[in-house]
Each structure stands twice: as structure tokens, then as C-alpha cells.
N, C-alpha and C positions, 0 to 999 in steps of 0.2 A: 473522141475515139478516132484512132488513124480509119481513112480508107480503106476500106477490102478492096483487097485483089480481086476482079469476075474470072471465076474459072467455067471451063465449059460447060453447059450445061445440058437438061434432056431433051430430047427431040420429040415435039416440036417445041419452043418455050413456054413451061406452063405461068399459068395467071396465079399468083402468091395472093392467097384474100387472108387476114388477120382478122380474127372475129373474139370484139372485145368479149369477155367473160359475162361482164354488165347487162348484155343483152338476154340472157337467160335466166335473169330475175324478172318475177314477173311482178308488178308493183301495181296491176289490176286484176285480180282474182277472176274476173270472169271472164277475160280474156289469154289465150296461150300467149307467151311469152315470145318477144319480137326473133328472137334468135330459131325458134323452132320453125318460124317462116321461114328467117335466110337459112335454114339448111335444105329447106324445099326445094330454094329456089336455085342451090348447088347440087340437090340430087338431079338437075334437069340440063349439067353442064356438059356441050358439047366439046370442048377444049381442055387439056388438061389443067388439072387445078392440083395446091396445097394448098392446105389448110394450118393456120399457124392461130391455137387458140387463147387466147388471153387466159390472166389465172384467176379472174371473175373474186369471188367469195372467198376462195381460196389462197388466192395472193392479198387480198383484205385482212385476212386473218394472220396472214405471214404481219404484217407490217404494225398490227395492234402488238402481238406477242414479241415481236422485238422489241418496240416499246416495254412493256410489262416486264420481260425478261433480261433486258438489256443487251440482246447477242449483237455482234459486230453487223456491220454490212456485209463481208463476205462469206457469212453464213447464212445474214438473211437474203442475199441474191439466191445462194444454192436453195433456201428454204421456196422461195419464188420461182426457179425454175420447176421445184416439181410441184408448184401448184398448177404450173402449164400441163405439167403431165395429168394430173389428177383431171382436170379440164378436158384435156384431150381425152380420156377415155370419154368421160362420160358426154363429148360430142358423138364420139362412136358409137356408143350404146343407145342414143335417143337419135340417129338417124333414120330419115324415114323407112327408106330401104334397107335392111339387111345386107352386110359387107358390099355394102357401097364405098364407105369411107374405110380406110385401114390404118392403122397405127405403121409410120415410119420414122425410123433414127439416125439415118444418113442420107449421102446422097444416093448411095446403090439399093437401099431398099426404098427412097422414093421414086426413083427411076422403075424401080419394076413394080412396085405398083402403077403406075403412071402407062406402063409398057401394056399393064393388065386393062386399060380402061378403066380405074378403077378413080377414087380420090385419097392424096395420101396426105393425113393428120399427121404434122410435126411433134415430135417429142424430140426436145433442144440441147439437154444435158450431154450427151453424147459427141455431138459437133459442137458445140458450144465450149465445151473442156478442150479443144484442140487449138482454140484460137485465148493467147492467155493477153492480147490484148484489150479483151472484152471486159468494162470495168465492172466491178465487182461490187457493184450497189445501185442505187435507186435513178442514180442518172442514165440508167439503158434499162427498159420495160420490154413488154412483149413487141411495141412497135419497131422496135430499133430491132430486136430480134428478128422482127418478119422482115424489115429493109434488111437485115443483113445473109438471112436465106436467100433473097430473091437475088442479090449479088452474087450469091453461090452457086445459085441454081443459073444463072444468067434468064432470067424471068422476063416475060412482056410485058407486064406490068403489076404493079403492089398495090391491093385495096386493103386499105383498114377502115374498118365498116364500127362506126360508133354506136354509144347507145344515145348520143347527143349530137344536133346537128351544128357542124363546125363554117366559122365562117366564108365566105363565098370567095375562091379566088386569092385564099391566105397562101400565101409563101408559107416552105418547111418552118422559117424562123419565128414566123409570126404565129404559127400553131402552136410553135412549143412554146413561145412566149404565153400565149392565153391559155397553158392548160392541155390545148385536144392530144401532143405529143409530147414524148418525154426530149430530157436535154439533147440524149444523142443524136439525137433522128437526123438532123438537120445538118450536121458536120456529115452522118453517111450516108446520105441521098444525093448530096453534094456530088454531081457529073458521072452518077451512074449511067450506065447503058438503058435503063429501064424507066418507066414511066410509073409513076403513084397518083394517088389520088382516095380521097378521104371518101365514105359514104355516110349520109345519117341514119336514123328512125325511118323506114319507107321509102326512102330515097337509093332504091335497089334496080332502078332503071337501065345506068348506066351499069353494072355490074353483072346488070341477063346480057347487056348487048357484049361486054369482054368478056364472057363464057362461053356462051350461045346457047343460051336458056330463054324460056318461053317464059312470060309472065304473067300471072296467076292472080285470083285472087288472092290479097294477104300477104304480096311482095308487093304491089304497083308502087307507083312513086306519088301517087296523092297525098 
């Protein structure tokens, strides 16, 4: 994927956090599901935030029925982006606080919520349709997505917060190499303005200290 252009972005630069889908399965019944932490620990952000959400189950399902079905990739990319959407809502809808988080589709309606003190959930198809560089299959996920908001937003920095803890100190290439990021990431992270950084399972530390959130039980980093 070519380099995005940084265009200006909101004031002051918010913090772009990607929060895989994966996390809001919960795969121990008696415990909530890791994702309904880190959204706690985002309802307590003193700095502006997006929120760019993976398409969890629903991009899982995207990729079986392509298979089954046989649809191209550039149908199943658009079938994938609105599993981002479908995701997004229902981060909105299971946040702690009520219209905390808001659905935005640009960059003028993330700016005003952002303007609002608020936190503004990405839904991608809309900006996403205006750049036709963006390739049109499995080689760009929601991470390359979120690296490529956070270029547009001119962002401080990009967390993508996994449901797996990714190796210590790996280069973009070596991530995408083992799996934690898709192909593109690593071509557009390449000499951004902006700073990323991977998170794991509980490993939400550093991401209270880039918000400026208070840590809680059920976010620590133990």
C-alpha cells in the first residue's frame, strides 16, 4: 500500500486505540470478557481518543462465507468493513457510560465529537471509499485501517490492543511476519509522524498512562 499523505488533524492530537473484536468473546463463562474492561478503562480517558473497532465474529464470518460462497475479495473487504460497523455499534451500546462513546464517519464528525469531550467509534466505509488505493482484500484488516486513520487524523499515537500477547520489542515487519498484524501495516507505519505500539491481555498500563486514565481493578497490567 502507498504512504498516506498526514493531513491536519484535531486539536489537540487524539490517541487512535484499535480494539480487536476477539476481545469481547469471552472464552471463560465466569468471567466478563476482557474487552468490557478496556472499555472502562477508556470511559476514564482524559485526552482525546478514537476508537477503531475490529470486526471480532463478524469479520470471522465474513471470511468462512467467502470461502462457502466463493465471493471475490472485493466484496468480501466491503462484507469486512461492515463488520467493523456492526462492532462498532455494539461497542457503543455496551459502554459503560451512556453516550460516552459516539458513532463517527469522518473526519468532521470525529472532530466534533472529540470537540464534545466525548469518544468517537469509527465506522471506515465512508473514508475508506474515498482513498481507492486501499487494497481490496485480506492483505489490509482493521490494523492497517486504524494506522491509516491515525495518519489522517495526524494522531499521537496508535494502540492496537490484542486479545494475544505479541512479542516484546518486535519491529512492524516482524509482527506481521508472526501473525499479530496484517501485510499492510508495516509498508504504512513506515516514517509516520506518529508513534504505535501493540498491547496484550491486561497489559493496559501503558495505555491509562497515553490517555490519562486511572487504573482500576480488571485493567492492571499483572
Amino acid at each position: 500500500m502507498p504512504r498516506v499523505l498526514v493531513r491536519a488533524g484535531v486539536t489537540p492530537p487524539p490517541v487512535v486505540v484499535k480494539i480487536g473484536g476477539s476481545l469481547f468473546e469471552c472464552r471463560d463463562t465466569s468471567a466478563p470478557a476482557p474487552g468490557l474492561a478496556l472499555l472502562s478503562l477508556l470511559d476514564r480517558a482524559r485526552v482525546p481518543v478514537v476508537v477503531v473497532p475490529g470486526g471480532g465474529a463478524f469479520a470471522n464470518a465474513v471470511r468462512s462465507e467467502q470461502l462457502r460462497l466463493g465471493v471475490s475479495d472485493p466484496a468480501a473487504h466491503q462484507m469486512a468493513l461492515l463488520a467493523m460497523h456492526q462492532m462498532a455499534h455494539a461497542v457503543v451500546d455496551i459502554a459503560p457510560t451512556p453516550g460516552r462513546l459516539i458513532i463517527a464517519a469522518s473526519h468532521v464528525e470525529i472532530a466534533q465529537v472529540l470537540a464534545g469531550g466525548r469518544i468517537a467509534v469509527w465506522v471506515p466505509m465512508p473514508m475508506v471509499a474515498q482513498d481507492p488505493d486501499i487494497p481490496e482484500d485480506w492483505t489490509v484488516t482493521s490494523d492497517t485501517l486504524a494506522a491509516w486513520l491515525a495518519s489522517r487524523l495526524g494522531a499521537r499515537h496508535l494502540v492496537l490492543v490484542k486479545s494475544a500477547a505479541a512479542p516484546q520489542r518486535a519491529t512492524a515487519s516482524e509482527l506481521s511476519a508472526a501473525g499479530f498484524v496484517d501485510r499492510a501495516f508495516p509498508g504504512l507505519v513506515a516514517g509516520t509522524g506518529f508513534g504505535w505500539s501493540v498491547a496484550g491481555p491486561g497489559d493496559y498500563a501503558r495505555l491509562a498512562a497515553l490517555i490519562g486514565a486511572d487504573m482500576q481493578p480488571g485493567t492492571s497490567a499483572d
